[in-house]
C-alpha angles and dihedrals in degrees: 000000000000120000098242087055082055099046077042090061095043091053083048097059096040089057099050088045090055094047089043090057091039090061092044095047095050089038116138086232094055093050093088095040089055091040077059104048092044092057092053100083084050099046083045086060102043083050093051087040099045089051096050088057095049087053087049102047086048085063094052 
């Protein structure tokens, strides 16, 4: 075996596992779980915001 077939079959590889992970990643069956993952930071900050009103409106 000579070591640009080699370099050949791991391109290859490479190539079939990014496409692999390109298909998983824009699957139908991912798209909720993703939806999901991209509200986080925002339901992180109406939960921050929505506490800090509650603590404002105790002092009043």
């Amino acid at each position: 075996m000579d070591i640009n077939t080699f370099y050949g079959l791991i391109t290859l590889v490479l190539l079939v596992l990014f496409l692999g992970i390109v298909i998983w990643a824009y699957s139908g069956k991912r798209k909720k779980s993703f939806d999901e993952a991209a509200q986080l930071p925002l339901e992180e900050n109406r939960e921050e915001s929505n506490s800090q009103r509650r603590k404002g409106n105790e002092h009043e």
